[in-house]
C-alpha positions in Angstrom: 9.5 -3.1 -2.0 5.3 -4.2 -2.2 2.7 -2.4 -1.1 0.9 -5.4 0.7 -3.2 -5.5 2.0 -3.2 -5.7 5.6 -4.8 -8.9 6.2 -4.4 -12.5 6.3 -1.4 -14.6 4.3 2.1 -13.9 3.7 3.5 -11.3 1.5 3.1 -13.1 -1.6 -0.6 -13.4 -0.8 -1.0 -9.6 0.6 0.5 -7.9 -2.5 -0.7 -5.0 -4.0 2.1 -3.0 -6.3 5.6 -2.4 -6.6 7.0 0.5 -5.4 10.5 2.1 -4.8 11.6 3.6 -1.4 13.1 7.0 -3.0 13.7 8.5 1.0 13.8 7.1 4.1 9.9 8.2 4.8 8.7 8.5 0.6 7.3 5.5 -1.5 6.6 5.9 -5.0 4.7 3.7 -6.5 3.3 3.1 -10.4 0.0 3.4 -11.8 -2.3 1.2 -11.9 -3.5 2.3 -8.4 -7.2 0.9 -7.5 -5.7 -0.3 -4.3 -5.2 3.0 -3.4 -8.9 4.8 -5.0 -10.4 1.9 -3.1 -11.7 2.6 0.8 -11.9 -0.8 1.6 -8.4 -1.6 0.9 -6.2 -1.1 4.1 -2.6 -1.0 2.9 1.1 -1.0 4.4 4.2 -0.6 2.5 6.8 -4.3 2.6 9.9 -3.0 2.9 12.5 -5.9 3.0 16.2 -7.5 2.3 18.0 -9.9 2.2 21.5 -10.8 4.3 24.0 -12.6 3.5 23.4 -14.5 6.5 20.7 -15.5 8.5 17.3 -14.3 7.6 16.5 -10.7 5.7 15.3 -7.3 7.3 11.4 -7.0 7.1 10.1 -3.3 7.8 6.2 -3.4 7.7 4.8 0.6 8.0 2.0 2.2 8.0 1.2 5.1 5.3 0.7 8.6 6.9 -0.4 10.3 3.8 -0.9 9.2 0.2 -0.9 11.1 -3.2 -2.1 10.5 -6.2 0.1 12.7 -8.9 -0.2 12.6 -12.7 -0.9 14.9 -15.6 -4.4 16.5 -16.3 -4.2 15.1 -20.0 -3.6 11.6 -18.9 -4.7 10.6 -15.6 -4.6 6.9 -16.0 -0.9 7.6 -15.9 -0.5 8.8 -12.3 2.0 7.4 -10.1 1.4 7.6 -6.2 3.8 9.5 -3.3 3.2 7.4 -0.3 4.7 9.0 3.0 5.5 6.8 5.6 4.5 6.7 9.3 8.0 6.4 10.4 11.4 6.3 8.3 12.5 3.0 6.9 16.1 1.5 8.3 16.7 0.6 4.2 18.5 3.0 2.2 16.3 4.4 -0.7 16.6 2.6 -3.9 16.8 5.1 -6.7 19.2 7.5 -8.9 18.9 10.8 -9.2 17.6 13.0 -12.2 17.7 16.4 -14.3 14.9 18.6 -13.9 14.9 19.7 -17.7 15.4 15.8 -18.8 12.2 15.1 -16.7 10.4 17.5 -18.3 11.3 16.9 -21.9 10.6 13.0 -21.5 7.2 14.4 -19.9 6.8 15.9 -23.1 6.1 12.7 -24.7 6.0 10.1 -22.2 2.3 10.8 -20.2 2.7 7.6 -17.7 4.8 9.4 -14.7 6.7 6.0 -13.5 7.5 5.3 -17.1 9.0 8.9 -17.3 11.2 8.1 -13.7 12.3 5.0 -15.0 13.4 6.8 -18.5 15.6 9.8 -16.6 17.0 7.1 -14.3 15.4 7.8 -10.9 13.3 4.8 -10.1 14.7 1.3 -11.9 12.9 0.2 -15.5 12.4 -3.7 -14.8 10.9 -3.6 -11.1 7.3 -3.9 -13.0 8.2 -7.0 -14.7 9.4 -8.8 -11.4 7.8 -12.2 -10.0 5.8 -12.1 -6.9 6.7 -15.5 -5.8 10.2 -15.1 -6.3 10.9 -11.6 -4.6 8.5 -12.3 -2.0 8.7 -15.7 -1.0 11.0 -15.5 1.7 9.9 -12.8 3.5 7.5 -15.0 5.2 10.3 -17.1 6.8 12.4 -13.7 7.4 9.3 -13.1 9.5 8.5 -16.3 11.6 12.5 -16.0 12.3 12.4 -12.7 13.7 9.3 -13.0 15.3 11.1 -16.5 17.4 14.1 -14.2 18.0 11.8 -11.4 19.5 10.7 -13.7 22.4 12.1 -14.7 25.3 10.5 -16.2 28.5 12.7 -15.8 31.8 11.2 -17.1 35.1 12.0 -16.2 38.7 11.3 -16.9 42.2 8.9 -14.6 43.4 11.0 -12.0 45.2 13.4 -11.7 42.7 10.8 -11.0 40.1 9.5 -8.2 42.8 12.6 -6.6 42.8 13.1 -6.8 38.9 9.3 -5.3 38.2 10.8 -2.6 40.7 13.0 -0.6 37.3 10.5 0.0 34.8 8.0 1.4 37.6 10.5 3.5 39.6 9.3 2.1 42.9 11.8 1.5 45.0 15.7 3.3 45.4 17.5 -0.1 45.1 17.0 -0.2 41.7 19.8 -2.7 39.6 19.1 -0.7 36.4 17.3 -2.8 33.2 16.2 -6.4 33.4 15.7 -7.2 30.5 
């Protein structure tokens, strides 16, 4: 998953940082984060997959709250906690972990996603991924569901009355959805 700037270009373009979906609604994503100290920077978490047929599942949400978490003694180490506007359809991407373990390895290790990826809960090589690779065909995942998302139906006009007639709950003769 990327956490992609909300403007202009595809998601190789848009990206920001890695990051692991670790619930269905919590992102966790690794120091360095400027994006997120930055007010200008309007973000959204990429969360996508591929199929084995026909084009991959693209989730694009919104953050509802974002934290920045790390240890007094080594800030530059933070990793952030991203809760999501809505819960993701994907299934969350990491392993669980020992409490103690956690804390011993914090003992030594002061950079929190280097820690995670130590005990096992978020995966060690997801920093040293490609963009252009990982990312690349999201775009066409998109223009694929957006041209399956559309569909024009014409009518004559009284049928196209009677049809408009469901959603508003005008009439008793309604034929239930139309759509």
């Amino acid at each position: 998953m990327s956490i992609q700037r909300i403007a202009a270009g595809d998601a190789v373009d848009r990206h920001l940082s890695w990051a692991v979906l670790v619930t269905n609604d919590l992102v966790v994503a690794p120091a360095p984060l400027d994006w997120l100290r930055d007010p200008e920077v309007d973000f959204e978490v990429l969360v996508a997959s591929a199929r084995h047929e026909g084009p991959g599942v693209v989730e694009r949400i919104r953050v509802r709250r974002a934290d920045i978490v790390g240890l007094d003694k080594a800030p530059s180490g933070a990793a952030a906690i991203l809760q999501l506007e809505h819960r993701s359809r994907h299934r969350p991407d990491t392993g669980g972990f020992e409490r103690d373990e956690f804390e011993a390895v914090l003992a030594e290790e002061v950079d929190i996603w280097q820690a995670l990826a130590t005990v096992g809960a978020v995966p060690r090589d997801l920093l040293d991924q490609e963009v252009r690779p990982v990312l690349g065909p999201v775009a066409s995942w998109e223009r694929a569901r957006r041209a399956n998302s559309v569909h024009e139906r014409l009518y004559t006009r009284s049928e196209l009355v009677g049809r408009w007639c469901c959603p508003f709950k005008c009439c008793a003769d309604c034929v239930g959805r139309w759509w």
